[in-house]
C-alpha positions in Angstrom: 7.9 2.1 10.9 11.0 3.6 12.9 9.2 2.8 16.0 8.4 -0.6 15.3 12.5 -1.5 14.4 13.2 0.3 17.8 10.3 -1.0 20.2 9.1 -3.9 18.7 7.1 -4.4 16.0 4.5 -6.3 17.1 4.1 -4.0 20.3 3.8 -1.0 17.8 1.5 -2.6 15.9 -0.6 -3.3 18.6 0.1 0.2 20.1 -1.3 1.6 16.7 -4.6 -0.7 16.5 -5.7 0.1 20.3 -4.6 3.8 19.3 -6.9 3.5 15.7 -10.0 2.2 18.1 -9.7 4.9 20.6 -9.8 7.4 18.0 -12.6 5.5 16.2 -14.8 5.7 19.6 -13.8 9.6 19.8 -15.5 10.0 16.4 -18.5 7.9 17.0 -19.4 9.9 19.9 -18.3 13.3 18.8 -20.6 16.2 19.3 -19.8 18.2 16.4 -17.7 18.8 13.5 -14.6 20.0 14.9 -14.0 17.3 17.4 -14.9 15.0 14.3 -12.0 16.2 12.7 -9.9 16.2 15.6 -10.9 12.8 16.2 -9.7 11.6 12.6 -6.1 13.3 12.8 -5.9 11.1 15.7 -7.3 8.3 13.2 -4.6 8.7 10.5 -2.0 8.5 13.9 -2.8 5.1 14.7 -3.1 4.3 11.0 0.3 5.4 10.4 1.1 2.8 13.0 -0.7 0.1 11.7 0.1 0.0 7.9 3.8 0.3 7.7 3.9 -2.7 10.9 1.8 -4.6 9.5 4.1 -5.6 6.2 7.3 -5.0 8.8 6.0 -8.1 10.8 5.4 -10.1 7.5 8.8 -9.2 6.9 10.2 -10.4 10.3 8.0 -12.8 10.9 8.1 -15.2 7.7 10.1 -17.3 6.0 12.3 -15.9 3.1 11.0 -18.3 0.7 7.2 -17.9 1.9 7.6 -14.1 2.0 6.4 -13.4 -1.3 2.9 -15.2 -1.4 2.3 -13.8 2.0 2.5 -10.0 0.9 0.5 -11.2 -2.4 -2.0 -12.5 0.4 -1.7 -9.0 2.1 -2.4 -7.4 -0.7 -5.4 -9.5 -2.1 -6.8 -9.4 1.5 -6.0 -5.3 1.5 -7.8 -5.2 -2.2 -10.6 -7.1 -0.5 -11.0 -4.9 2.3 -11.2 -1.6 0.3 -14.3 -2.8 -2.0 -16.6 -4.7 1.4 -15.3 -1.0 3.0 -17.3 1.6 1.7 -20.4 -0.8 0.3 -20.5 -2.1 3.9 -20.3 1.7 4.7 -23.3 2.7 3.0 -25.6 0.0 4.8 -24.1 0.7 8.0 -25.2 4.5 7.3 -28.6 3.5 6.0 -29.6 1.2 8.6 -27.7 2.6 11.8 -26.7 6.4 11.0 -23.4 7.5 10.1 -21.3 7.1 13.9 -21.7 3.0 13.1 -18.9 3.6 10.6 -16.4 4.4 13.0 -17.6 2.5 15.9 -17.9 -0.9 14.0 -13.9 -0.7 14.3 -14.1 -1.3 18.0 -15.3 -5.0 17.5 -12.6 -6.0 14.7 -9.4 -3.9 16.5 -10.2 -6.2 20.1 -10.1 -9.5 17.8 -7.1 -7.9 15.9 -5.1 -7.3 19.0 -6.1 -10.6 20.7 -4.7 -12.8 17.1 -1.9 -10.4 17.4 -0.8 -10.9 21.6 -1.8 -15.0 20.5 -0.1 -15.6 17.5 2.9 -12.9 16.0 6.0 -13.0 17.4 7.6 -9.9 18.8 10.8 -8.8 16.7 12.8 -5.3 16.7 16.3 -4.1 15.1 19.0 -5.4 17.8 21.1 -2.1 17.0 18.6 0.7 17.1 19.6 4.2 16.7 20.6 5.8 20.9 17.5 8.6 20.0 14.7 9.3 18.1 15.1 12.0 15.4 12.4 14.5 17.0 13.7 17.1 14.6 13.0 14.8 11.5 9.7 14.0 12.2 8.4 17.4 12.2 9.9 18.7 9.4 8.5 15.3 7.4 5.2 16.0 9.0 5.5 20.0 8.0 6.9 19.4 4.9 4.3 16.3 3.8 1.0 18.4 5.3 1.7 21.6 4.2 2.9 20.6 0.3 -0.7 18.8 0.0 -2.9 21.3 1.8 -1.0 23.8 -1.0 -2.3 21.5 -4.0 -5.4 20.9 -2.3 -6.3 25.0 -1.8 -4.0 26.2 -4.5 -2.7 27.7 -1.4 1.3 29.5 -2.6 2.5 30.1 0.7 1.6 26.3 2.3 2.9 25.0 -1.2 6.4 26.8 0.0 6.3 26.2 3.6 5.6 22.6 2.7 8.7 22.7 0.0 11.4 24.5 2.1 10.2 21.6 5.5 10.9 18.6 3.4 14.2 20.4 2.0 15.1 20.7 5.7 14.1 17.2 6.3 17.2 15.9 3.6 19.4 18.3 5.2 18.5 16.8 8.9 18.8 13.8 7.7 22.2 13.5 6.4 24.0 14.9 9.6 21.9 13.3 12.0 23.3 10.6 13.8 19.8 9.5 14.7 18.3 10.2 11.5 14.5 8.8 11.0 15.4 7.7 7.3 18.8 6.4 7.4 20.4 7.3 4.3 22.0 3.8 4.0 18.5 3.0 2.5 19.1 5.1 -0.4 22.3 3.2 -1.1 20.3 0.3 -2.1 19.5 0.6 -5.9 16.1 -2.0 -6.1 15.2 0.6 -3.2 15.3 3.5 -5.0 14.0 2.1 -7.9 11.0 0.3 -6.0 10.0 3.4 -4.7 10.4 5.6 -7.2 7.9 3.1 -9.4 5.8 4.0 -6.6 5.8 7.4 -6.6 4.4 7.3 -10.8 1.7 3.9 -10.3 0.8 5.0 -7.3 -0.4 8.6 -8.5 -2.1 7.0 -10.8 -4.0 4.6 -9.2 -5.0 7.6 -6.7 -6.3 9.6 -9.7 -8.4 6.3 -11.5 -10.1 5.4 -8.2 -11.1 8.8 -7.4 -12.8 9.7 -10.9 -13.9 6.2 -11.9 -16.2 6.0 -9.6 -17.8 9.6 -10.2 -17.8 9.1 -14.0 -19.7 6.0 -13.6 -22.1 7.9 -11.5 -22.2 12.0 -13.3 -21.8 10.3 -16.9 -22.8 6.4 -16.9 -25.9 7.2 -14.7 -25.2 4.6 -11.9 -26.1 4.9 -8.4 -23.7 4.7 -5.9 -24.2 1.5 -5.1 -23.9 0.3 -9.0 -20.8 2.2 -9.1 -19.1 0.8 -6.0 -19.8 -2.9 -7.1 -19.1 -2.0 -10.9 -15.4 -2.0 -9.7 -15.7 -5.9 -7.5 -14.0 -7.5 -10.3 -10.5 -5.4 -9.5 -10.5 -6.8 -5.8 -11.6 -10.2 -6.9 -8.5 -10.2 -9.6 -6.6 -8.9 -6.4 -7.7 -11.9 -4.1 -6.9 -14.0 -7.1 -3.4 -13.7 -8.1 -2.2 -11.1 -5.7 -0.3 -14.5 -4.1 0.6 -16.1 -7.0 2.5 -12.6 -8.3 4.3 -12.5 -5.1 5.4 -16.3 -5.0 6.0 -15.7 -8.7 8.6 -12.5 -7.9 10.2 -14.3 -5.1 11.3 -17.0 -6.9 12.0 -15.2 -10.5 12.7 -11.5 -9.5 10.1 -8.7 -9.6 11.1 -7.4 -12.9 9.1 -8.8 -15.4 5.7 -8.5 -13.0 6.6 -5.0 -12.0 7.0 -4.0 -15.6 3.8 -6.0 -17.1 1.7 -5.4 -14.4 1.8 -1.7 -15.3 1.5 -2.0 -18.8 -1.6 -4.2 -18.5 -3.3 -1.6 -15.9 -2.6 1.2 -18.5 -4.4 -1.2 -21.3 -7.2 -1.0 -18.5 -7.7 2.7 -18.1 -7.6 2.5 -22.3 -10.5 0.4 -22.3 -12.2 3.0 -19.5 -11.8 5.9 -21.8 -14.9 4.5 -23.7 -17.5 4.7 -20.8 -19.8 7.6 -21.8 -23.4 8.2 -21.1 -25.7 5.2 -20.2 -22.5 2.6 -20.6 -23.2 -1.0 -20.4 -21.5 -2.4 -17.6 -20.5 -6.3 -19.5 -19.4 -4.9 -22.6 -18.1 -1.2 -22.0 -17.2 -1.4 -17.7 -16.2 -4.5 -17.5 -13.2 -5.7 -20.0 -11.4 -2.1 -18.6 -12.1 -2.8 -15.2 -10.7 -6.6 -15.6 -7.9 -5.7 -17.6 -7.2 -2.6 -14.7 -7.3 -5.3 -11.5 -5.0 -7.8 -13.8 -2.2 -5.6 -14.5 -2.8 -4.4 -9.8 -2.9 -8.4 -9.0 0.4 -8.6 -11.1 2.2 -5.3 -9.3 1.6 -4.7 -6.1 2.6 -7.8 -4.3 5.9 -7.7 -6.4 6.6 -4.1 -6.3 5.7 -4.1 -1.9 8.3 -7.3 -1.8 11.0 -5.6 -3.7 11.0 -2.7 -1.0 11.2 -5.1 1.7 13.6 -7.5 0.4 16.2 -4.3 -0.7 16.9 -3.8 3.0 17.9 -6.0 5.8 15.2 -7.5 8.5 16.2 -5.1 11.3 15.4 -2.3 9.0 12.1 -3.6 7.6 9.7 -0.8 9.3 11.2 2.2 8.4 11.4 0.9 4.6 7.9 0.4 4.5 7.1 3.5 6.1 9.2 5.4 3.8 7.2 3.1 0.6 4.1 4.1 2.3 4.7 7.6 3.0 5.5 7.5 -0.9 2.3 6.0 -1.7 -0.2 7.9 0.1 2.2 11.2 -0.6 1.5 10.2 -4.6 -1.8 9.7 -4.6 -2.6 12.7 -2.5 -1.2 14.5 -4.8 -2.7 13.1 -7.5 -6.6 13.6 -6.2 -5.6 17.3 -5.5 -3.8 18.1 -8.8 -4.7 15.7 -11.6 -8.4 17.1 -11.7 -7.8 20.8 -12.5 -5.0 19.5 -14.8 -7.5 17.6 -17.1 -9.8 20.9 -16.7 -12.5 19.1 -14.1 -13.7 21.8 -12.1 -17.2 22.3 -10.0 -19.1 23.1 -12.7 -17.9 19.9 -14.5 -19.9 18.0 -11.8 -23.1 18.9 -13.1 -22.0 19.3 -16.8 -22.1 15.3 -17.8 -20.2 16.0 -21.1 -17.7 18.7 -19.4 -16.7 16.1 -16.7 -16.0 12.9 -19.5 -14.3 14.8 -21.7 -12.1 15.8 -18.4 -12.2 12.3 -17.3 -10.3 10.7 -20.8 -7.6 13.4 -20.4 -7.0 12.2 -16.8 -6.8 8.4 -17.8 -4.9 9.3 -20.5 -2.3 11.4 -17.8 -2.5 8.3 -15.5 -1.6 5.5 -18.7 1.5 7.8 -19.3 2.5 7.5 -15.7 2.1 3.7 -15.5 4.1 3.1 -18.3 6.4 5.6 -16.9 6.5 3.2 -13.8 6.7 -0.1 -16.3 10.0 1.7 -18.1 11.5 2.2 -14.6 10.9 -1.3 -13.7 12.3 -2.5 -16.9 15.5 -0.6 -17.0 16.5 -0.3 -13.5 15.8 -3.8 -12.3 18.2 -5.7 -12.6 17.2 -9.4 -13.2 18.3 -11.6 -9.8 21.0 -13.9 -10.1 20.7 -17.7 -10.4 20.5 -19.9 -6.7 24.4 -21.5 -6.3 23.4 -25.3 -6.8 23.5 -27.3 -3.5 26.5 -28.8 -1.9 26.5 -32.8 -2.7 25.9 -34.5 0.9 23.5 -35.2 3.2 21.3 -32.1 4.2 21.9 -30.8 7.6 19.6 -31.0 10.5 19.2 -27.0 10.5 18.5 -26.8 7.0 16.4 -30.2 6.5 14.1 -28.8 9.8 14.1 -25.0 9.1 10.6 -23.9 10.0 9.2 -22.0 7.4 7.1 -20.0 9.5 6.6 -19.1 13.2 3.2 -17.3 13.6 0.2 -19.3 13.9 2.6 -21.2 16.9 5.4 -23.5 17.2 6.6 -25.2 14.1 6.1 -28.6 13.9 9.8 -30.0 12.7 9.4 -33.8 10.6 11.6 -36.1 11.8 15.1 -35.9 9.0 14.1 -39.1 7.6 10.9 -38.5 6.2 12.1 -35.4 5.1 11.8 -34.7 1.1 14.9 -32.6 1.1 17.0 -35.2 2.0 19.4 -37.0 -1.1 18.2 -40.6 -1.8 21.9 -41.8 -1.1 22.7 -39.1 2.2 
């Protein structure tokens, strides 16, 4: 995100999908399992490159008034992606082995840079920081890595390694001059609460899609395949309204979407609680698993628009690198420490009735922090303040012809006449 404010967003961007493929190719063709590895460190590198430019160009590149139905649209299309992933996954393993997973990417990173080059226009903070903050970086990278490998392997000294890094990292970077995460960010409250409702829906989301999907299959009895499209209806809810929630928060404010959408999802995982052995999918799976993608259609877009419309333009990257990092942090966490919290262990994995009485306890953890995130969002947000009615008068040329969007090529400006905004008698 920093790098895209500095160098160009679009050029980042770019860097971060030809960077993704190369590292895609590297796993395809890897010999064994350690240059596998290697090869998907270098993966999460270019995916750190791609995510947080990706909603920094929407950010740059789009209209203030069309900004929220475009991150609804990113995250419908993101929701989208993430179900045709891993079923498209499983036939590419079936019918062409396991290196057409990564190598597929090749294809769809040439036609993402090519749509890219064509059609997004470059954009970059015009005041960025004289150096990088080297010194930052690494102790976010220690800090981030080592805390989750710690959780992961119950490991004490990683855990502490992990916690005195990311202590450093606040202390770096309130002197620097330089510093990665400008703590002018922080002085913006819808920031700080945005992202701190991230940090609790977030960890919850990571712990329902990790165990839904295995309680489906250990308890429910459904193949893998039954369990991956049990869960279509959340992306198709997603797809849905995902635009409609944005539009919704950028004309109205995210508070009320940010604080129902939440409560809604936890209704969701109260429905889930009551799949047990042999569920039916329409009448047990289903109402939890609508109810769940509802209350995501009518959060996300909201909640990923209040982060980028806390903070100017020029600092669009690095604020959803920062949202992101809090994301993935969260739900990492969650996956690693949420399971031996509700008691799942190994044995739980072939004990049907050990691992659903572990699974309710875990949905039960994850409803508390949703509507954790839904009290947040409630009493922190403040609710935005009416429009200041327009000027009597003729509409000026600027404003009657402002192009509402520059990416798919040059706008195309009516002529002021035919112009709706215009006043009957201007």
């Amino acid at each position: 995100g920093a790098l895209g404010d500095r160098w160009g967003r679009r050029r980042v961007f770019v860097w971060g999908t030809v960077w993704f493929a190369a590292a895609s190719l590297l796993c395809g063709i890897a010999p064994d399992i350690t240059m596998l590895v290697i090869a998907r460190i270098l993966q999460g590198v270019g995916a750190a490159m791609l995510t947080p430019g990706s909603l920094a160009l929407i950010s740059a590149s789009i209209h203030e008034d069309d900004r929220g139905a475009a991150i609804g649209l990113w995250s419908g299309l993101g929701g989208v992606a993430g179900a045709i992933g891993p079923l498209l996954g499983g036939w590419l393993v079936e019918v062409a082995g396991w290196r057409s997973v990564f190598l597929i990417n090749l294809p769809l990173a040439v036609v993402v840079v090519w749509a890219s080059m064509r059609h997004v226009p470059e954009s970059r903070d015009p005041h960025p920081p004289d150096h990088l903050d080297v010194v930052g970086s690494v102790c976010a990278v220690i800090g981030l890595g080592a805390l989750t490998y710690g959780l992961i392997e119950m490991n004490l000294i990683a855990g502490v390694v992990g916690a005195v890094a990311l202590i450093a990292f606040v202390v770096v970077e309130r002197r620097s001059p330089n510093a990665l995460v400008p703590p002018s960010l922080f002085a913006s409250r819808m920031f700080v609460v945005a992202n701190l409702v991230t940090l609790a829906v977030y960890a919850a989301l990571g712990g329902v899609f990790f165990l839904l999907v295995l309680q489906l299959q250990l308890v429910a009895g459904y193949s893998p395949i039954e369990a991956g499209v049990a869960t279509i209806p959340i992306t198709l809810a997603m797809l849905a309204f995902s635009s409609r929630a944005g539009s919704y928060a950028q004309t109205h404010g995210p508070r009320l979407p940010m604080t129902v959408g939440p409560a809604l999802a936890a209704v969701g995982l109260l429905l889930m609680t009551r799949i047990g052995p042999d569920a039916n999918y329409w009448t047990v799976v289903l109402p939890g698993v609508v109810v769940f993608g509802l209350g995501l259609s009518a959060m996300v877009a909201p909640l990923t628009a209040a982060v980028l419309g806390s903070v100017p333009v020029d600092q669009s990257g690095i604020a959803s690198g920062v949202n992101n990092a809090v994301a993935r942090t969260s739900q990492l966490l969650a996956v690693a420490a949420l399971p031996g919290i509700a008691g799942i262990d190994a044995e739980s994995m072939i004990d049907p009735d050990s691992f659903s009485h572990g699974f309710r306890i875990a949905m039960f953890i994850c409803i508390a922090l949703l509507l954790v995130g839904a009290t947040i969002a409630a009493a922190l947000i403040r609710a935005p303040a009416p429009p200041a009615p327009a000027p009597p008068g003729p509409v000026p040329d600027s404003v009657a012809c402002k192009p509402h969007c520059d990416v798919t090529g040059p706008a195309v400006q009516p002529p002021l006449a035919r112009s709706s905004r215009t006043p009957p008698n201007g």
